[in-house]
C-alpha positions as protocol buffer text, in pm:
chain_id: "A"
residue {
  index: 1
  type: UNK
  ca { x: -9401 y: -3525 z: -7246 }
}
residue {
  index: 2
  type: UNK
  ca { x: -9236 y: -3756 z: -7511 }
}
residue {
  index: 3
  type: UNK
  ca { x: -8927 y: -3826 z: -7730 }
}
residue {
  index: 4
  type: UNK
  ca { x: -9001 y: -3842 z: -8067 }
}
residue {
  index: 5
  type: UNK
  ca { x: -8902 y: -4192 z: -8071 }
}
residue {
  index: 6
  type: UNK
  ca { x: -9183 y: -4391 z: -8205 }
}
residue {
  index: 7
  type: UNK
  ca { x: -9241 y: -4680 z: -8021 }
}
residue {
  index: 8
  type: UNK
  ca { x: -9449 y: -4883 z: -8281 }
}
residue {
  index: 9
  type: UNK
  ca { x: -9642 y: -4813 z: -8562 }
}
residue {
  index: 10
  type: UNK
  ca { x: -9986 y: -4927 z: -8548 }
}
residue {
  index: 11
  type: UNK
  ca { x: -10279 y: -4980 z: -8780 }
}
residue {
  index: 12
  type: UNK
  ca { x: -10607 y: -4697 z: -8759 }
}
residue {
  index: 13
  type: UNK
  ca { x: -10899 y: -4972 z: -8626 }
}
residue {
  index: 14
  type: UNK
  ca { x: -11176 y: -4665 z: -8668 }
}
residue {
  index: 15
  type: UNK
  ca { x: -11220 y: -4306 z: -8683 }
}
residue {
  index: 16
  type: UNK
  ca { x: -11510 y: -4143 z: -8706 }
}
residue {
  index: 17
  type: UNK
  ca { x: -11385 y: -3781 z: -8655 }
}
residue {
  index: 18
  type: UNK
  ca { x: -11496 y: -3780 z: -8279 }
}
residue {
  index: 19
  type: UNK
  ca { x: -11316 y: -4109 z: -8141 }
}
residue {
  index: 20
  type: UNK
  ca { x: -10990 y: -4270 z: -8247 }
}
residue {
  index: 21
  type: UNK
  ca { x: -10943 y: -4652 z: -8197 }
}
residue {
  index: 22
  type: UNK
  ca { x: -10628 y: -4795 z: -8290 }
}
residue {
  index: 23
  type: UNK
  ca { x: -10470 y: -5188 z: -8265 }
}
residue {
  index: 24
  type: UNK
  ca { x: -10149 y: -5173 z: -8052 }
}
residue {
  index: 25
  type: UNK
  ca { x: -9924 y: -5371 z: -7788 }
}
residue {
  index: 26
  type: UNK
  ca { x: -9823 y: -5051 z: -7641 }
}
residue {
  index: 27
  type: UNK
  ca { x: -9962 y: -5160 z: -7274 }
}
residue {
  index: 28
  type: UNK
  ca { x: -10123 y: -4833 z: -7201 }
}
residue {
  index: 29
  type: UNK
  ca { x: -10410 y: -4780 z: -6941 }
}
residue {
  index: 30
  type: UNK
  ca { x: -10723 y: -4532 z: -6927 }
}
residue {
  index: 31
  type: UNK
  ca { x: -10554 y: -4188 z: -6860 }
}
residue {
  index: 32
  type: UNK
  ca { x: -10240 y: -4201 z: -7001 }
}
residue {
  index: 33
  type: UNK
  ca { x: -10115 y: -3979 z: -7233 }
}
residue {
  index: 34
  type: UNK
  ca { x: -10024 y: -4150 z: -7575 }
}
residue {
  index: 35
  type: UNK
  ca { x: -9836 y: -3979 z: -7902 }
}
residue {
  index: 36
  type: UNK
  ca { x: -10036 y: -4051 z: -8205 }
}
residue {
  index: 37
  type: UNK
  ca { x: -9883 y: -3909 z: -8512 }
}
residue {
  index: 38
  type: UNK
  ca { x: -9749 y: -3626 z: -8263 }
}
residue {
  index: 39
  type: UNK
  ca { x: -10072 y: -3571 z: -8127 }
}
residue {
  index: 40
  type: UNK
  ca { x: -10125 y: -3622 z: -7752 }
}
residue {
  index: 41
  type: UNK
  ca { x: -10446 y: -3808 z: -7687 }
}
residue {
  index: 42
  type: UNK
  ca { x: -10569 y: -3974 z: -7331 }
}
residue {
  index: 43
  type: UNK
  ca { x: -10664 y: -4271 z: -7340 }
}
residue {
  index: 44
  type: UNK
  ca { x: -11000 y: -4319 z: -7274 }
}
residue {
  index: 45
  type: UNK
  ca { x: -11069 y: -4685 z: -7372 }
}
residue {
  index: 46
  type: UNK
  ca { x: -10785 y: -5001 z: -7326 }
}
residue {
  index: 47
  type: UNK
  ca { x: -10890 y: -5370 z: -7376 }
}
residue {
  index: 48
  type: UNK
  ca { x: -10844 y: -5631 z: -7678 }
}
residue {
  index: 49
  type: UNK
  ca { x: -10515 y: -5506 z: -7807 }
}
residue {
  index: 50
  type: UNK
  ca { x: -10673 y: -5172 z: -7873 }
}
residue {
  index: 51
  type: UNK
  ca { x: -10643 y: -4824 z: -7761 }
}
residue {
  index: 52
  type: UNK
  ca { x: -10908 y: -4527 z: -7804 }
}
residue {
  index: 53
  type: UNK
  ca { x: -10895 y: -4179 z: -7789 }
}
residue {
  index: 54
  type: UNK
  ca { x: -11152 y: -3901 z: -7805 }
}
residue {
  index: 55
  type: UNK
  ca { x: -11018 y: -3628 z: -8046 }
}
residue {
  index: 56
  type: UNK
  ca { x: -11104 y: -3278 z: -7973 }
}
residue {
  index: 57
  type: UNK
  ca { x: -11239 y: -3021 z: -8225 }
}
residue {
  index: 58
  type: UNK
  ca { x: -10894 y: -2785 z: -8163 }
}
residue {
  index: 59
  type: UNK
  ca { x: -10673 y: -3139 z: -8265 }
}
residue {
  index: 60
  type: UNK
  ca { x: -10948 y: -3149 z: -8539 }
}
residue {
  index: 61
  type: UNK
  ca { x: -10843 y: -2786 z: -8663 }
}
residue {
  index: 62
  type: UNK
  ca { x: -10460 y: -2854 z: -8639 }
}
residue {
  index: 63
  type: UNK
  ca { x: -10337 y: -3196 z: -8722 }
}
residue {
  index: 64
  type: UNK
  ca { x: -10370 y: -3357 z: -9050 }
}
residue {
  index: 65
  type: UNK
  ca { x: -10649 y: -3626 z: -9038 }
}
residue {
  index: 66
  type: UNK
  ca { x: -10558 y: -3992 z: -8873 }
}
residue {
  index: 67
  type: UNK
  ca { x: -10479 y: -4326 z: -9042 }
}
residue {
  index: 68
  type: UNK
  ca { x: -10476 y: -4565 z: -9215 }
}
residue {
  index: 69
  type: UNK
  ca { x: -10135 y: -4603 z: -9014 }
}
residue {
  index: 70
  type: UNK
  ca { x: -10015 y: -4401 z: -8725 }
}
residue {
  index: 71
  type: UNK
  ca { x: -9688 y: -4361 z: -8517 }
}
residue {
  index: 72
  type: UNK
  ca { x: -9711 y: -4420 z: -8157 }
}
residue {
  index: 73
  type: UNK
  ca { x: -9503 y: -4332 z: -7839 }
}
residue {
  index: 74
  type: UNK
  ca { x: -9593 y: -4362 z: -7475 }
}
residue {
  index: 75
  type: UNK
  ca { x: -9554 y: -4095 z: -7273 }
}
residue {
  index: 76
  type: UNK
  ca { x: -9211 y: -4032 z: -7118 }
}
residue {
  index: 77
  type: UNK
  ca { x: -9178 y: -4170 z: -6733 }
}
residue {
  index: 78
  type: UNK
  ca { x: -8911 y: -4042 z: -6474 }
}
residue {
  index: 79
  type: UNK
  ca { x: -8572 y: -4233 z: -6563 }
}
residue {
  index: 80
  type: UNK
  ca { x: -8589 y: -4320 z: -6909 }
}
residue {
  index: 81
  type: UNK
  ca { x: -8387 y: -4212 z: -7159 }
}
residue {
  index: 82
  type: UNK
  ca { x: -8450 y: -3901 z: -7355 }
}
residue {
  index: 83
  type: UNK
  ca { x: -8340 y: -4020 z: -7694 }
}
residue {
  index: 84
  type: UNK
  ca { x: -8530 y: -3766 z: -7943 }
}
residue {
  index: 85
  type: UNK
  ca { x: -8579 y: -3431 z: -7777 }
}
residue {
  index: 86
  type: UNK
  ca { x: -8830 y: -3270 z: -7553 }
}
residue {
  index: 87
  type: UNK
  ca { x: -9173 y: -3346 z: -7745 }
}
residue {
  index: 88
  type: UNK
  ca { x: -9497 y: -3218 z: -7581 }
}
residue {
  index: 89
  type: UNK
  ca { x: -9762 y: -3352 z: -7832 }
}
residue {
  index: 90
  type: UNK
  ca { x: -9874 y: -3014 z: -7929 }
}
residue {
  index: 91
  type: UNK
  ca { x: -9907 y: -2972 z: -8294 }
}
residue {
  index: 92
  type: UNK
  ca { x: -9806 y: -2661 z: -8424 }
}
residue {
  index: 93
  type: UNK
  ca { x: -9960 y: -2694 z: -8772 }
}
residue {
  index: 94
  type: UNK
  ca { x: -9995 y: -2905 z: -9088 }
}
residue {
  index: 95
  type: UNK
  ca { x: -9672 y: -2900 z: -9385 }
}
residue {
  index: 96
  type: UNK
  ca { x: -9682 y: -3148 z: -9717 }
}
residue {
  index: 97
  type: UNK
  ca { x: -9393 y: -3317 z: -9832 }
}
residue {
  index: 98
  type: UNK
  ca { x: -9217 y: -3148 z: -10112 }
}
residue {
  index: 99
  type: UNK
  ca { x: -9009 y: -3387 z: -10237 }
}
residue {
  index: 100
  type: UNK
  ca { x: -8826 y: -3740 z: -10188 }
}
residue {
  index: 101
  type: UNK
  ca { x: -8492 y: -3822 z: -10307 }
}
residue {
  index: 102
  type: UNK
  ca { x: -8295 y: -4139 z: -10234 }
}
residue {
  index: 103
  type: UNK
  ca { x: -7977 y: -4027 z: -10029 }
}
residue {
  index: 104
  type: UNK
  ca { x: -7773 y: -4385 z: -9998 }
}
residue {
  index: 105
  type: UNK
  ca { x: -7940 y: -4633 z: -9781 }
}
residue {
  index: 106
  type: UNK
  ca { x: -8185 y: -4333 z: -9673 }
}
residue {
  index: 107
  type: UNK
  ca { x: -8395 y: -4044 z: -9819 }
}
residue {
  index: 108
  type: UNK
  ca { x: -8369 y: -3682 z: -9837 }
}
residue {
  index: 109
  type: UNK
  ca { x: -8738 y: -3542 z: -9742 }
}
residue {
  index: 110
  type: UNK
  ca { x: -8854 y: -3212 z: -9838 }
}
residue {
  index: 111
  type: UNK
  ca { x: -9163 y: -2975 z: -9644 }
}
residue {
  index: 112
  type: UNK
  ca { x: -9272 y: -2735 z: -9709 }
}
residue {
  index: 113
  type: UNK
  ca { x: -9453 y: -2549 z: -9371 }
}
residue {
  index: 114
  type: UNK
  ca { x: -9558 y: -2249 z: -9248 }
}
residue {
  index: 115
  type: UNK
  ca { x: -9413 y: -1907 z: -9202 }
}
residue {
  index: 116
  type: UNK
  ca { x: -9503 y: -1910 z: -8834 }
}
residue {
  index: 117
  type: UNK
  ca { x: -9330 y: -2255 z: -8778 }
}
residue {
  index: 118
  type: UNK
  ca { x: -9038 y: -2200 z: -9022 }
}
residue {
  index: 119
  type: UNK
  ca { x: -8938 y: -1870 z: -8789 }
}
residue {
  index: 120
  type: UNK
  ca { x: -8839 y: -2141 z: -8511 }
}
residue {
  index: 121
  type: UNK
  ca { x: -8685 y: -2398 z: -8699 }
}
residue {
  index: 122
  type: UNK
  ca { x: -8291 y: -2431 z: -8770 }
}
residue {
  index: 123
  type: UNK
  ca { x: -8043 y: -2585 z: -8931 }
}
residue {
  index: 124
  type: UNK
  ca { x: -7908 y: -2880 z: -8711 }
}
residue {
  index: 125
  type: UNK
  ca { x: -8216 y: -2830 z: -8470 }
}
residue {
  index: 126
  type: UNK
  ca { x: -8525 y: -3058 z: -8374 }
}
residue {
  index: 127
  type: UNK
  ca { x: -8846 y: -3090 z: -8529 }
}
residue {
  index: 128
  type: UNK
  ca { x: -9120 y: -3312 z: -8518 }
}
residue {
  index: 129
  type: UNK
  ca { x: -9280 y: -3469 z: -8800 }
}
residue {
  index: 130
  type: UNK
  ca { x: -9573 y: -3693 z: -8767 }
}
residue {
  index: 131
  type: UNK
  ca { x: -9483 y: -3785 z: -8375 }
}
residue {
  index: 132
  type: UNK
  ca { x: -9074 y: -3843 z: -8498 }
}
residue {
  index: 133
  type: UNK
  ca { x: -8785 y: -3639 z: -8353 }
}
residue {
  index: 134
  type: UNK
  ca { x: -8574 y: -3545 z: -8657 }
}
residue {
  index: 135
  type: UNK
  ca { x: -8250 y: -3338 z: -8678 }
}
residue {
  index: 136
  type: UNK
  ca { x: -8302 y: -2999 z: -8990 }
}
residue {
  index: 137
  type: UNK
  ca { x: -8068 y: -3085 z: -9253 }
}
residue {
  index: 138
  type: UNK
  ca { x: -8158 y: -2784 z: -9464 }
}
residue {
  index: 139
  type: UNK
  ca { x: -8360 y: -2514 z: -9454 }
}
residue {
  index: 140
  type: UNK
  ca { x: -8501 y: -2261 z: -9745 }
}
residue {
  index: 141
  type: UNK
  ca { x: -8762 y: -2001 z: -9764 }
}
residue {
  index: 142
  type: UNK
  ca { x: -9039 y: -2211 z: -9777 }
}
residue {
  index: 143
  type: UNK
  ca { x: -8932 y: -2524 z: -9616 }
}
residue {
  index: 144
  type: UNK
  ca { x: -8679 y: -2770 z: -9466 }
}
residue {
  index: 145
  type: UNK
  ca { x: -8508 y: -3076 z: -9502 }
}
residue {
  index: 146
  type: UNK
  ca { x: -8474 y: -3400 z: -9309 }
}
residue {
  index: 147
  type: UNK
  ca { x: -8256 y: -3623 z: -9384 }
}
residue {
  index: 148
  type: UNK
  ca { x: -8441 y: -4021 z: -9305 }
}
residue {
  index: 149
  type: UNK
  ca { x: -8189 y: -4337 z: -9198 }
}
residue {
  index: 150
  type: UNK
  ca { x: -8319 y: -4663 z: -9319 }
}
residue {
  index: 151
  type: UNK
  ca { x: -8445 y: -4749 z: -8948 }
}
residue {
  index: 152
  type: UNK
  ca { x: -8698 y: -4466 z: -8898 }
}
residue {
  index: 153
  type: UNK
  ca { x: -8813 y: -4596 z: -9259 }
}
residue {
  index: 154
  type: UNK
  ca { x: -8858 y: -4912 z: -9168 }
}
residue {
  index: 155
  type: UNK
  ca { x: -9047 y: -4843 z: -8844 }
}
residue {
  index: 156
  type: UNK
  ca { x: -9223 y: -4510 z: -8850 }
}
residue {
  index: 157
  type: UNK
  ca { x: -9495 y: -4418 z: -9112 }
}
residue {
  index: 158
  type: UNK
  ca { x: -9243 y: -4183 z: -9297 }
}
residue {
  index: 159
  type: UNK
  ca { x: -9130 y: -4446 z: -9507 }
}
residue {
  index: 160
  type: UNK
  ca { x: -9470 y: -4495 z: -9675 }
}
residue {
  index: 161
  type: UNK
  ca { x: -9507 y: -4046 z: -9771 }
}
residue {
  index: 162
  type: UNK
  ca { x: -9552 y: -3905 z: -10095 }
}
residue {
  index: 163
  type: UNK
  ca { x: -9486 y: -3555 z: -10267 }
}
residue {
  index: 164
  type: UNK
  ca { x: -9808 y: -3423 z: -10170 }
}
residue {
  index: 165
  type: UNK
  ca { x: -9879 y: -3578 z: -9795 }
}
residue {
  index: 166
  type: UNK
  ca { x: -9976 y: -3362 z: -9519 }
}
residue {
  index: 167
  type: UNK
  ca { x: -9825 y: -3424 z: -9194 }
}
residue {
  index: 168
  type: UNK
  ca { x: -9791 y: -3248 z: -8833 }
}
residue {
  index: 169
  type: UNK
  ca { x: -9560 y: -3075 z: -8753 }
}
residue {
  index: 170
  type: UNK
  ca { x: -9428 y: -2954 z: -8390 }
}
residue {
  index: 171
  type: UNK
  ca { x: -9137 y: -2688 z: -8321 }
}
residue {
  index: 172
  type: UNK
  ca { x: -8873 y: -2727 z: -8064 }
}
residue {
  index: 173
  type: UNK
  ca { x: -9017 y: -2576 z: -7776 }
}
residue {
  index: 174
  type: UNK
  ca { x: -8730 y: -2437 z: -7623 }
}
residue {
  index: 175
  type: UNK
  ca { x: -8744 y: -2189 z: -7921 }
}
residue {
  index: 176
  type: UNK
  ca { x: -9107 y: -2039 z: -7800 }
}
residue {
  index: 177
  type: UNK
  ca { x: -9019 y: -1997 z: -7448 }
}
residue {
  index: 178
  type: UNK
  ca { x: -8669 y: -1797 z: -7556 }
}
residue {
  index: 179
  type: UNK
  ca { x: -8920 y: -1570 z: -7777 }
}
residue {
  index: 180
  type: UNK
  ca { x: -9204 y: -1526 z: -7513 }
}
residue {
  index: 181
  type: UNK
  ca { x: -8932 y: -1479 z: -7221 }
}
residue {
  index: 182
  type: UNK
  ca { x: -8747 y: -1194 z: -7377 }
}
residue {
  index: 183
  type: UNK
  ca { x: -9002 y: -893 z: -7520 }
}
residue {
  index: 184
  type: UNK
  ca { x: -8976 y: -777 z: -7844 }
}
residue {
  index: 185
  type: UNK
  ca { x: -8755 y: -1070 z: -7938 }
}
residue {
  index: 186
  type: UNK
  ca { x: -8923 y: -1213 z: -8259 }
}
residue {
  index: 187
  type: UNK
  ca { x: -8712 y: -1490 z: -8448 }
}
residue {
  index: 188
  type: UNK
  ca { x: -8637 y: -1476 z: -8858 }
}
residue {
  index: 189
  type: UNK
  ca { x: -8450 y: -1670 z: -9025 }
}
């Protein structure tokens, strides 16, 4: 379980579609369970400052590919804060980034995603995007809005995207239990 609040964003040390290695100071030890992009990976190698993961073919089919940079969070431990939401590190599927505007000291970010994701998003609701807890500030037909503060700029890879980038993207999961719990329920928007 995480937060969506990234705890560092580290550099991709090697990736060769099988086993992740990243540099980090997140002290982490073989077996934990570590957000990477909003992917949660055990770690199965810690030592030099580096972390490594082996990345299943079913992560492989969902999440956008890794690196060169990737958020990180640690996973959350009894008695710390829950400052994002409840994040489980299960990614939904892939959007792009529609557009970009400046919005005073922040940005105004545009996805477009999927049909099957959109149906559990809201406006003024949680979503994940690339391992960050966000807030909906709009929502259309084909996508929805975010709106970025300078901080999660600063530290989190979303200050580097482009129209065009693919990133991950997880729902609220309080939204899929509500629709398996009561039958026949099925959300629109």
């Amino acid at each position: 379980m995480f937060t969506g609040i990234v705890s560092e964003r580290a550099r991709v040390a090697s990736f060769d579609g099988g086993r992740l290695v990243v540099e980090t100071a997140i002290p982490a030890e073989i077996g934990d369970s570590v957000s990477v992009d909003g992917v949660c990976l055990t770690v199965t190698g810690a030592q030099d400052g580096q972390l490594a993961f082996d990345v299943m073919v079913e992560t492989l089919r969902r999440a956008k590919p890794f690196g060169p940079e990737v958020n990180l969070e640690g996973a959350l431990r009894a008695g710390e804060p829950l400052g994002g939401h409840y994040v489980q590190g299960h990614v939904d599927a892939t959007g792009a980034v529609r557009s970009i505007e400046a919005e005073g000291d922040g940005k105004l970010v545009w996805f477009e995603a999927p049909e099957d994701v959109l149906r559990y998003v809201v406006e003024k609701g949680s979503i994940t995007v690339d391992g960050v807890s966000l807030t909906v500030a709009a929502l259309d037909d084909g996508g929805f809005a975010v709106a970025l503060v300078q901080h999660t700029l600063e530290v989190t890879t979303l200050g580097g995207l482009e129209p065009g980038d693919a990133v991950n993207l997880e729902v609220d999961v309080l939204a899929k239990y509500v629709e398996r719990l009561l039958p026949g329920l099925r959300f629109s928007r």
